[in-house]
N, C-alpha and C positions, 0 to 999 in steps of 0.2 A: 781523387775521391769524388769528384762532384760527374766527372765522366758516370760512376759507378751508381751513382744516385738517380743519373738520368735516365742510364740501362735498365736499373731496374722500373722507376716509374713506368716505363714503356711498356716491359714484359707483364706490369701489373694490370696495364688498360685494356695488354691482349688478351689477360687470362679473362677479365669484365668482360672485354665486349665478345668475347666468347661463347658465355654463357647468357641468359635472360630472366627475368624474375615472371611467374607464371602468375593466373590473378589472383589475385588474394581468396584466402580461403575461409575468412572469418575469421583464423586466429591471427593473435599478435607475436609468432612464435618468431620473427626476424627473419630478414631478409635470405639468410642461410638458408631458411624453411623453405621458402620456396622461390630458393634457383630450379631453375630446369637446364640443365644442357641440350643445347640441340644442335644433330651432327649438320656440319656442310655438305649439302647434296648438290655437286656442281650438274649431274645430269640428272635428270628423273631415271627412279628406281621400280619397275614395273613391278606392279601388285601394290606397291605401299599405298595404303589408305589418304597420306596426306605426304607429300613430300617435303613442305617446307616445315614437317614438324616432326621428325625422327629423332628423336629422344634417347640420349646416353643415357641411362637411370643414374643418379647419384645415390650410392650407398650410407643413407644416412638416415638415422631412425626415425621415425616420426617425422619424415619432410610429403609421406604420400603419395612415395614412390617405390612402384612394386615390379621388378627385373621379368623379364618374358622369363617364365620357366620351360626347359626344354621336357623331352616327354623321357629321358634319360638322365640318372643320376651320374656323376661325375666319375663313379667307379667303375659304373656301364660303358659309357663311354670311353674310360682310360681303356676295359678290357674289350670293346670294339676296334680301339685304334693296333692295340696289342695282335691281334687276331687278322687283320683285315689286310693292314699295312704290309707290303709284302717285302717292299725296298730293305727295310730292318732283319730282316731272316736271314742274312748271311753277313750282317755288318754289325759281330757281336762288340767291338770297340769302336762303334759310332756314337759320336757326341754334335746336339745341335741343338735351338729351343726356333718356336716361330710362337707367331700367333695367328686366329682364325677369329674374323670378323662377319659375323652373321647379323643379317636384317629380320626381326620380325613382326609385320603386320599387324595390325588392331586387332583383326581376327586370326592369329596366333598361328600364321603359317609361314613360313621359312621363305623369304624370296629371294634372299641372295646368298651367296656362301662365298668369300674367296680368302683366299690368306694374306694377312695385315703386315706380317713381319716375317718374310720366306725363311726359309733354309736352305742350306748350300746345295740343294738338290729339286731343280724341279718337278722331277719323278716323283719323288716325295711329298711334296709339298701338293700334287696333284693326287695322292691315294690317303691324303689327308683329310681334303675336301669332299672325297667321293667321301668319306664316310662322315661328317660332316653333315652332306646336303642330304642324306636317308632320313633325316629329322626334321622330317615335314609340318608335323605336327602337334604347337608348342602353346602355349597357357600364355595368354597377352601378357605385355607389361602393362600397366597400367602406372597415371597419375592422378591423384585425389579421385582413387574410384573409375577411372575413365581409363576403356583399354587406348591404346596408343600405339604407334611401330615403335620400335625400338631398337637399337643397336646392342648387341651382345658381343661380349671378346672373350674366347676362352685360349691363355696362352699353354703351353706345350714345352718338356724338356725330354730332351734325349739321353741318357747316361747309356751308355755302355749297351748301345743297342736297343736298350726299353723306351719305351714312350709314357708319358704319365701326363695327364693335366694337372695342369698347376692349381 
């Protein structure tokens, strides 16, 4: 039991020291309010505005943090990846999901694109991307009003040959 208590203490000061508290905003809305996550950038990432400030948005209301929007709707994109992807066209019971990790800029432009969580196919996993990095041109994130890079994930399932974003 106390093994278990230790483990977790541990896992609790990674998930802390993981994250960072951004500066106060005037309100007293609690510490929750304003976490920021900020991804670890072990190389620099060309084009990012700030590298040691690449921001995961936390999805939570009222903390004054707003996700880079891409310049496609998620239906757009499902039926881009439907259309583009060519590896799926003759592999009507393929099943697989990945994710796609894309960087964007203060100024709302796409500087990285590579896939987070592959698939059993690097073919695919590469005609993924391509359609992906065509999305050059995306509406910053921002925190408290202040555009910012940002890190976006858009995960991906495969049923029965189709592809869908999740």
């Amino acid at each position: 039991m106390k093994q278990v208590a230790i483990i977790a203490s541990l896992l609790g000061m990674g998930l802390i020291s993981s994250c960072s508290t951004s500066k106060k905003s005037g309100t007293n809305k609690g510490d929750a309010m304003n976490m920021v996550a900020r991804m670890e950038v072990k190389e620099p990432i060309a084009g990012v505005c700030d590298n040691g400030n690449v921001i995961a948005i936390l999805p939570i209301p009222g903390n004054g943090q707003v996700s880079a929007k891409a310049p496609m709707t998620d239906d757009q994109i499902t039926e881009a990846l439907k259309t583009r992807v060519t590896f799926l066209k003759d592999k009507p019971d393929y099943d697989d999901k990945g994710m796609v990790n894309l960087i964007v800029n203060c100024k709302g432009e796409l500087v990285r694109c590579e896939i987070d969580n592959k698939t059993k196919s690097p073919e695919l996993d590469n005609q993924i991307v391509a359609v992906f990095a065509e999305m050059k041109q995306w509406t910053a994130g921002s925190v408290n009003n202040k555009s910012v890079d940002t890190s976006v994930l858009y995960s991906f399932t495969i049923k029965k040959g189709t592809i869908v974003v999740d």
